[in-house]
KOLLOGU-888314 format. One line per 4 residues: number of its first residue (from 1); their letters; for each residue x, z, y of C-alpha. Coordinates in steps of 0.001 Angstrom, whole numbers, padded with zeros to 6 digits. Each point is the difference from the previous one (the first is absolute). Layout:
BEGIN
NUM = A = X:Z:Y | ...
//
This chain:
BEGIN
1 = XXXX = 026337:017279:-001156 | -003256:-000334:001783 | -002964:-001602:-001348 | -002426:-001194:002920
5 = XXXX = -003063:-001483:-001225 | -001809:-002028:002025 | -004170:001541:000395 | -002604:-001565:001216
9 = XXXX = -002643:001788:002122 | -003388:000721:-001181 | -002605:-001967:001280 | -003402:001429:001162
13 = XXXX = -003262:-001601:000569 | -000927:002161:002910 | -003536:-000512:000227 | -002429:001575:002838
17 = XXXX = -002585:002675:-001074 | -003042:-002466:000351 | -003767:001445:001175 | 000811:003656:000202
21 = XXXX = -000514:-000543:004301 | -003368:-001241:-001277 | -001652:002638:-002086 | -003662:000449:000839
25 = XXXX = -002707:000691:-002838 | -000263:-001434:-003678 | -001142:-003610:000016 | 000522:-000223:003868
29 = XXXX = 001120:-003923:001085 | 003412:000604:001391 | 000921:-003345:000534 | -001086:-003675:-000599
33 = XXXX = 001973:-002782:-000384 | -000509:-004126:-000234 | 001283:-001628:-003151 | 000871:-003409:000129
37 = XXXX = -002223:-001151:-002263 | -003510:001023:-001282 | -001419:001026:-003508 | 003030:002850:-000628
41 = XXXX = -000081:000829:-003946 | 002491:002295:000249 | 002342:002241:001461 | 003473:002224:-001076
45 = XXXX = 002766:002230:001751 | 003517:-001218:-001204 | 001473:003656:001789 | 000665:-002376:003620
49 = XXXX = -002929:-002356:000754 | -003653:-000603:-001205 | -000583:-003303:-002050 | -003146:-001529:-000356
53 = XXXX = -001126:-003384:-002340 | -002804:-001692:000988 | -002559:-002380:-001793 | -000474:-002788:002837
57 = XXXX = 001159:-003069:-000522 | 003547:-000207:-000983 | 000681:003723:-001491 | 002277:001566:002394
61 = XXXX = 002415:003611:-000323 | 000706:001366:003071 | 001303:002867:001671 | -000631:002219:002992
65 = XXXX = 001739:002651:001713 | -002473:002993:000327 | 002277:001248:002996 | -001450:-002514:001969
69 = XXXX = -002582:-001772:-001991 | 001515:-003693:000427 | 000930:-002456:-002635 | 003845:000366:-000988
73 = XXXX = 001511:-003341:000709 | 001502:-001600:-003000 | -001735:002056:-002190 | -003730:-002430:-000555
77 = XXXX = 000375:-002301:-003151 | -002802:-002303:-001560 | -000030:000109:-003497 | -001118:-002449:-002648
81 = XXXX = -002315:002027:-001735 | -003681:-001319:-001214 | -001542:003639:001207 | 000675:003398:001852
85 = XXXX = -001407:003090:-000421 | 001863:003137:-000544 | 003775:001175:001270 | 002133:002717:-000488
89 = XXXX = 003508:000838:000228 | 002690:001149:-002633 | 002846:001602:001309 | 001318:000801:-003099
93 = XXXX = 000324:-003722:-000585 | -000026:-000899:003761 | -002663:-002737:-000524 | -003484:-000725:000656
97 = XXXX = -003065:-000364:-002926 | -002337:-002219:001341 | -003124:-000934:-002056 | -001128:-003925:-000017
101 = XXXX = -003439:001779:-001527 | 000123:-002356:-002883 | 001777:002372:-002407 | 003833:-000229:001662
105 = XXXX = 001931:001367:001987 | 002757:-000948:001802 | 003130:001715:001181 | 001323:-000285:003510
109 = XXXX = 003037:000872:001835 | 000762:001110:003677 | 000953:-003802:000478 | -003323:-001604:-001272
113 = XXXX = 001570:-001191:-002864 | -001640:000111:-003531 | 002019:002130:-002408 | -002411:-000379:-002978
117 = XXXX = -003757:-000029:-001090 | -001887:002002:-002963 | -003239:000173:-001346 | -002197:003244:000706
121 = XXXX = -002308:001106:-002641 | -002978:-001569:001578 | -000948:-002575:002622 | -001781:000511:003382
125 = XXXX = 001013:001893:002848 | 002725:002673:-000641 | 001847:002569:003029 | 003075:001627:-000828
129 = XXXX = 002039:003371:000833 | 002852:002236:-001626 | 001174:003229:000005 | 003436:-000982:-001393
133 = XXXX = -000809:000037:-003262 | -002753:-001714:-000696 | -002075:-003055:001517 | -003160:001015:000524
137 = XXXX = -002539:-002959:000392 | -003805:-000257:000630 | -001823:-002989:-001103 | -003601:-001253:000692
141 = XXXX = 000278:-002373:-003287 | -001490:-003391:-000570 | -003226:001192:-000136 | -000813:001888:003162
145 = XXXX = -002373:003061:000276 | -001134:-001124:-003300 | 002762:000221:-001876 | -000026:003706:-001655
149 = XXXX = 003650:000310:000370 | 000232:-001058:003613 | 001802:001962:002576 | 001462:002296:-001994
153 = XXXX = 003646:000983:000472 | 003391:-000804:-002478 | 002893:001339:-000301 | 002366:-002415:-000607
157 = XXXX = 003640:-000958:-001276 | 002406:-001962:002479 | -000687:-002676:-002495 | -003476:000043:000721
161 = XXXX = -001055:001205:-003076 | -003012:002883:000182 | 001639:003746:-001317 | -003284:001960:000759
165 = XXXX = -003347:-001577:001262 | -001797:002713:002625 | -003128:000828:001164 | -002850:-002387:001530
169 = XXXX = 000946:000383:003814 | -003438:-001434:001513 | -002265:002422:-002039 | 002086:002552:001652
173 = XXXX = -000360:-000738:003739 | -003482:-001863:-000641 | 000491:-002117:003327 | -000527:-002863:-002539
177 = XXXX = 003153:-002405:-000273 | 003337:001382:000217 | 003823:-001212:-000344 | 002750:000331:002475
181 = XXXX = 002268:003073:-000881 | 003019:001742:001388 | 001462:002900:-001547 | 002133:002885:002156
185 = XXXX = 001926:002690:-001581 | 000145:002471:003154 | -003945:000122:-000514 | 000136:002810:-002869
189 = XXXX = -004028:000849:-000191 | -000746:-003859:-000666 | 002690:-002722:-000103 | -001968:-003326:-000113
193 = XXXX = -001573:-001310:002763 | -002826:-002499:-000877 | -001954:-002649:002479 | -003678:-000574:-001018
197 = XXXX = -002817:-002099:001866 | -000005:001866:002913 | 001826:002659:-000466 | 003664:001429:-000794
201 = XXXX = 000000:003092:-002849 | 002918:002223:-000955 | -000223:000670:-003280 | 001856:002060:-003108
205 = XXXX = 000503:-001658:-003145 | 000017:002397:-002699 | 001827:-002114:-003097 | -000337:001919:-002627
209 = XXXX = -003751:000569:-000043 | -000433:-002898:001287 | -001892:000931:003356 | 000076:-000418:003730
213 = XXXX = -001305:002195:002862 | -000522:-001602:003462 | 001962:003121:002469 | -001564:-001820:003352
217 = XXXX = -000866:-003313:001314 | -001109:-001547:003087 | -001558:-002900:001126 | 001804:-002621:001202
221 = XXXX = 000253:-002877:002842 | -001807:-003666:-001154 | 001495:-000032:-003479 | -002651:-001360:-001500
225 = XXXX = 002198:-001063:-003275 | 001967:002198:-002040 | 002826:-001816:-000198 | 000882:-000425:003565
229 = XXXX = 003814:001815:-000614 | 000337:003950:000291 | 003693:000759:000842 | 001791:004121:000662
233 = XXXX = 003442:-000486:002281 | 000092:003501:-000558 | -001911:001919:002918 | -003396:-002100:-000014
237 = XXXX = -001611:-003026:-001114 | -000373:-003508:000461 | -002602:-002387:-001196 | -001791:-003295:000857
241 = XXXX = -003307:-000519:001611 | -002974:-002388:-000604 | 000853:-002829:-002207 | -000105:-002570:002013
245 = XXXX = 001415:001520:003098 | 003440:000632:001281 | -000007:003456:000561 | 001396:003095:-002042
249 = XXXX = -000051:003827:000599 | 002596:002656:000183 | -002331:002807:-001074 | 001236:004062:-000286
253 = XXXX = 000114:001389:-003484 | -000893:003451:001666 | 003245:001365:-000943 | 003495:000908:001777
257 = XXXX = 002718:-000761:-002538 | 003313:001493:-000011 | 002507:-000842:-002525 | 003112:001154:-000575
261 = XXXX = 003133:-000381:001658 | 002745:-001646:-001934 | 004045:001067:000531 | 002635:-001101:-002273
265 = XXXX = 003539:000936:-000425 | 001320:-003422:-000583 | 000037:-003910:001710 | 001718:-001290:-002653
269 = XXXX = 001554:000440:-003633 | 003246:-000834:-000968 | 001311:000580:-003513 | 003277:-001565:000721
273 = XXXX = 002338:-000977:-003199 | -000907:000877:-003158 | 001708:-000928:-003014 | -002328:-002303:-002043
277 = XXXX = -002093:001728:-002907 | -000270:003262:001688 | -003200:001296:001230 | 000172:001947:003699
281 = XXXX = -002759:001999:001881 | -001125:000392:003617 | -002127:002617:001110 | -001755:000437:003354
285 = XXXX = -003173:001651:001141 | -003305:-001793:001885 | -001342:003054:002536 | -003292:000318:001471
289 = XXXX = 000757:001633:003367 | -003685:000685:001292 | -000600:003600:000532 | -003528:000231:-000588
293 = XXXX = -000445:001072:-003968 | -003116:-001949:-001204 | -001570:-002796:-001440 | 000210:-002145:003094
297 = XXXX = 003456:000490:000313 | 000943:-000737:-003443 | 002974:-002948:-000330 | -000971:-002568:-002562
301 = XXXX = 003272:-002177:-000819 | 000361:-002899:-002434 | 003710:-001921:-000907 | 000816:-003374:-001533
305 = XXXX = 003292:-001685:000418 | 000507:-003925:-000377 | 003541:-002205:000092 | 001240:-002790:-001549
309 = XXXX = 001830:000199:-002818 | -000668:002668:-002892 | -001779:002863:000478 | 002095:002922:-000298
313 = XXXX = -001676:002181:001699 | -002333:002344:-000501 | -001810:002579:001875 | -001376:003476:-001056
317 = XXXX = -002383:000888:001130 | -001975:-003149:001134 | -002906:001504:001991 | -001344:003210:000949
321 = XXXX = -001896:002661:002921 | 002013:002518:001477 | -001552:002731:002257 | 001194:001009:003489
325 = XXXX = 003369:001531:000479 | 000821:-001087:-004023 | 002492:-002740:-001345 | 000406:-001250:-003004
329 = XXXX = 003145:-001319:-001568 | 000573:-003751:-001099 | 002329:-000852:-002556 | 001696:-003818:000224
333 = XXXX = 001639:-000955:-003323 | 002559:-003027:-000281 | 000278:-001161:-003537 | 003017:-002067:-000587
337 = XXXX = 000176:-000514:-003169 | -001569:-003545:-000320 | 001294:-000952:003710 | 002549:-002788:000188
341 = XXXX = 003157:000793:002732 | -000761:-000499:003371 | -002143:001468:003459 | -003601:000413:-000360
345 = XXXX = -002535:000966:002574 | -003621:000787:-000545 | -002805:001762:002876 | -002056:002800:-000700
349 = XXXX = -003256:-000265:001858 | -001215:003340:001148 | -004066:-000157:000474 | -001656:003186:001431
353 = XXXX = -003253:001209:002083 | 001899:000936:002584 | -001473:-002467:002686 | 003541:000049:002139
357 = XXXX = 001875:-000981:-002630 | -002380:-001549:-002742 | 003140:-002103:-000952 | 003716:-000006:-000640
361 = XXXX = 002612:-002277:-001973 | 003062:001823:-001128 | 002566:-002366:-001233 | 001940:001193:-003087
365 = XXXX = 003668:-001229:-000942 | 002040:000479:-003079 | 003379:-001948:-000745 | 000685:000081:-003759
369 = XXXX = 003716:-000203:-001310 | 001792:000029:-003475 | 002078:003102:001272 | 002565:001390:002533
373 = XXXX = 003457:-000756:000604 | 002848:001305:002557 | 000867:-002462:002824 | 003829:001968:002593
377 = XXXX = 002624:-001162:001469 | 001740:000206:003461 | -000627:-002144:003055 | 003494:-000829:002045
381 = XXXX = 000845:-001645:002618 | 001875:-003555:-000628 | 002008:-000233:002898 | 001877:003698:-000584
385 = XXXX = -001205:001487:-003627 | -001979:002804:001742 | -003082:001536:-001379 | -003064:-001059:001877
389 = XXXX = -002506:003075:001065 | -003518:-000669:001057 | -000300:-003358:-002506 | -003233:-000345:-001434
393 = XXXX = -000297:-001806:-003214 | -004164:-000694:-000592 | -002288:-002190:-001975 | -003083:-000276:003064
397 = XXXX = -002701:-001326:-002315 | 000593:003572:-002129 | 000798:001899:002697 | 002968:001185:-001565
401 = XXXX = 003140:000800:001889 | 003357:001777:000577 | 002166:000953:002651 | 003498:000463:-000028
405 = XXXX = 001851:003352:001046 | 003356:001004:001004 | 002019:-001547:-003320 | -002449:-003318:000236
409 = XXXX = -001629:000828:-003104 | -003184:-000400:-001282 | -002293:000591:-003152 | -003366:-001118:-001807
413 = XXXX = 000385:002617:-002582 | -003252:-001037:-001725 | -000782:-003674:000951 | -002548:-001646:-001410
417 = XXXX = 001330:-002567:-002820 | -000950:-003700:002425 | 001931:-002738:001200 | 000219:000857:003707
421 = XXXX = 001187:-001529:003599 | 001643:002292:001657 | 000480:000122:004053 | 002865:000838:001376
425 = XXXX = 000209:001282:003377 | 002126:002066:002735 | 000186:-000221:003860 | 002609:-001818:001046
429 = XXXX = 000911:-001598:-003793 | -001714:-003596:-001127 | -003215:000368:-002284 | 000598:-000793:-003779
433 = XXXX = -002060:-000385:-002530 | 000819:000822:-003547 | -002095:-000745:-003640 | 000572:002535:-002278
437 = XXXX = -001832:000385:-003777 | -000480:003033:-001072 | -000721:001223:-003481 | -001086:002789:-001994
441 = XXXX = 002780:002639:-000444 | 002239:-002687:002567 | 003000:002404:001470 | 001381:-002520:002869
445 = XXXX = 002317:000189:002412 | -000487:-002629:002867 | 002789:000369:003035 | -000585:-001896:002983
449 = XXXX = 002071:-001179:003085 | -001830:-000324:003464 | 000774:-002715:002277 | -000129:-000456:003926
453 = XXXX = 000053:-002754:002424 | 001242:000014:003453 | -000887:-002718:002514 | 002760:-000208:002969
457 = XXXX = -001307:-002611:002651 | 002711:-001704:001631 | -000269:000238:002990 | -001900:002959:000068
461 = XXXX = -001669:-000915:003350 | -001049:-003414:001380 | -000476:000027:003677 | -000146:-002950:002560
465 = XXXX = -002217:-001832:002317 | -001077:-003850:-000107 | -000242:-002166:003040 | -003516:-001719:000099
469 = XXXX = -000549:-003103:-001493 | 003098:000796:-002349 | 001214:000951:-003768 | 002400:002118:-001412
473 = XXXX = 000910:000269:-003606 | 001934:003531:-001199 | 000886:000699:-003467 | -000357:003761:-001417
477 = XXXX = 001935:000484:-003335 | -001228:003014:-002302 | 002272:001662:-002297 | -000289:002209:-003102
481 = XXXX = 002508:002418:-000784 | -002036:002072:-002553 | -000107:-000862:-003743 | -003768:-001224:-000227
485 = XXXX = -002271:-002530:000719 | -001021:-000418:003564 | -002938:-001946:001237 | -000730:-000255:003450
489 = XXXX = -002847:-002094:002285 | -000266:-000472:003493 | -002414:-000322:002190 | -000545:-000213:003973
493 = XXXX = -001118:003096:001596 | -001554:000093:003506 | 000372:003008:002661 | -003474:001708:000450
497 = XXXX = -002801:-002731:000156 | 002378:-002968:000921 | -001827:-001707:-002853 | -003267:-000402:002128
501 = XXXX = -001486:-003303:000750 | 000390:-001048:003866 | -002702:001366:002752 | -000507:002620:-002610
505 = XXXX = -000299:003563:001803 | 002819:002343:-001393 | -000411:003251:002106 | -002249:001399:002680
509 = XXXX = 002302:001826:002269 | -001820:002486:002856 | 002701:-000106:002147 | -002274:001164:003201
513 = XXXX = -001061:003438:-002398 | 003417:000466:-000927 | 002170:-000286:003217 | -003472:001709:001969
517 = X = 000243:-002723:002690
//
């Protein structure tokens, strides 16, 4: 007995290694770009393009592809929202927080479409990052530079609610108002990146004593708000220009990442029958492959898994960093035990730093059953009693099957307990198809007789030739001496390209070049 599951191939969302070509000096304009609209209040890197909101007139999320700077078609949607000031992406979640600035947020998807709304812990103008984890938002509060709790910086729940409130971020940079954030993890000495008047800081947050140290800054091109959108894809980054131009700025971050370089073992998990109530383990191992042993080339890695149905899966561990030329091993657990009968699927998403791969879905099947049974027998032929070899006896949407040998037997020895369709099929022999239920502990014997068909033409050739301008009628009898079914068609078939329409040109012929006259 073979059991041939069907598995899908993994999926990769190859992405290009964006700005390295680029590099200059920190805070060098590498690019600039035209938005689509003016007054940008923010900007975020969903891992393929960078989306901006804006604040004219209708509010508007967009997207652009920073391979070539233009807007992605499809991908512009106005939005019915009173305000717009502040954006970042979730890709835990993959949604969008985008502030209205009068103390809610709403949550968008890749489609434009609200998912839901919350209320922050304050009104006013808010930006918004995350390092997984956490949402991290800065907000400017109702009361401007005069409000004593202005522009400092949250940590925050995915329910919007505050777990830790940081430091005051514009005492820190002193370049008076500041907002728009974006935090990267493959910047170690100083993770948050924070726009200004003016200028563009990278800063460390230290948490637990509540402090922040500004690593570098520079100053940047006509942002003459703070909240003109400050967006990493990764390699460099991207904000908006004066507020009420149309302009942004690709600007270096003065360093050359390198990530790590994902390799996997696996496209796809299958963890084929299993008898319900039992709980069954996978293990496989997530590699980084770069060479180089350091911080740069450290592989960050985070997995979720979604499906419909329930969720009986789960995944250990979750997240994680693995150093050049290490792996770690994953563990996928299938609990059965409150599963009903039946297939389930469910797709691991694999997120990672490695900018080739930043991406995968790895689809995940389990079929659940009460038990085993046995399913033999013997496979003859009906016209003479003989065994049949080369039979196969298979179930396609299982991918289970059999084939005959010598004696025309064949054997599921442990066959999942299911009520099944069975196809049977042999060259020469007529297809058959068979139900057969199947139970827990089932021993069953199932012998089946193949059948054939022969069609005998009579006459076996029809040849003659019709005066012009005349008819003929002929008659051709078909005969069938086997002991199946036979169906037949016919249809008119034309010599070469005796089909073609008149003054049509069938063949060039060089008859000069080939006789050489």
């Amino acid at each position: 007995m073979k059991y041939r599951f069907i598995i899908i191939t993994l999926v990769l969302n190859v992405l290009p290694v964006l700005g390295q070509p680029l590099r200059d000096d920190f805070g060098d304009v590498l690019r600039q770009f035209n938005t689509p609209y003016n007054n940008v209040g923010g900007a975020a890197w969903d891992g393929e393009y960078i989306w901006f909101g804006c604040r004219s007139g209708q509010r508007h999320l967009w997207a652009m592809n920073p391979e070539n700077l233009q807007v992605v078609q499809g991908r512009d949607y106005g939005l019915n929202m009173a305000d717009g000031i502040g954006l970042g992406f979730d890709p835990v979640e993959g949604v969008f927080w985008y502030n209205e600035s009068n103390g809610t947020v709403r949550i968008f998807n890749r489609n434009g479409e609200q998912v839901r709304q919350m209320q922050l812990p304050r009104s006013g103008h808010w930006d918004f990052c995350t390092d997984r984890e956490f949402i991290y938002g800065t907000s400017e509060g109702p009361g401007g530079e005069g409000d004593p709790n202005a522009f400092r910086i949250y940590k925050l729940s995915r329910q919007a609610q505050v777990i830790q409130e940081g430091p005051n971020l514009r005492t820190l940079v002193n370049h008076g108002r500041a907002l728009a954030i974006e935090y990267v993890p493959a910047h170690p000495e100083g993770r948050f990146w924070l726009m200004s008047t003016g200028y563009i800081s990278q800063i460390n947050i230290d948490w637990q004593n509540n402090r922040a140290q500004v690593i570098r800054e520079f100053q940047t091109r006509n942002n003459d708000y703070p909240h003109m959108g400050l967006a990493h894809d990764g390699h460099s980054l991207y904000a908006g220009g004066a507020w009420g131009g149309q302009v942004g700025y690709n600007y270096d971050d003065g360093q050359r990442e390198t990530y790590g370089v994902l390799s996997l073992e696996f496209d796809a998990f299958e963890f084929g029958p299993v008898s319900q109530g039992n709980v069954v383990q996978i293990r496989f191992n997530i590699a980084n492959a770069a060479q180089q042993e350091d911080e740069l080339h450290r592989l960050s890695f985070s997995l979720s898994d979604a499906g419909p149905g329930p969720d009986w899966l789960t995944i250990e561990p979750e997240e994680g960093v693995i150093n050049a030329r290490q792996s770690v091993e994953i563990t996928l657990t299938a609990n059965t035990e409150a599963v009903d009968l039946g297939e389930y699927n469910r797709t691991i998403t694999l997120e990672c730093n490695d900018p080739e791969h930043r991406q995968a879905q790895i689809p995940v099947h389990i079929f659940i059953v009460e038990g085993f049974g046995r399913l033999y027998g013997r496979i003859i032929d009906a016209a003479n009693d003989r065994p049949v070899e080369g039979a196969i006896l298979a179930v396609e949407h299982f991918g289970i099957a059999d084939t005959t040998e010598e004696d025309g037997r064949y054997e599921f020895a442990d066959l999942p307990a299911w009520n099944y369709d069975f196809n049977l099929t042999r060259v020469n022999y007529l297809p058959q198809r068979h139900q057969i239920n199947v139970g827990a502990g089932d021993e069953i014997e199932r012998n089946f007789a193949l059948l054939h068909s022969v069609c005998e033409p009579r006459p076996a050739r029809l040849e003659f030739a019709v005066p012009t301008d005349d008819v003929l009628r002929t008659s051709l009898a078909i005969r069938n001496p086997g002991n199946g079914t036979l169906t037949w068609t016919a249809e008119r078939l034309f010599p070469e390209q005796a089909r073609a329409d008149p003054w049509t040109l069938r063949a060039n012929i060089p008859a000069g070049q080939t006789l050489g006259d």
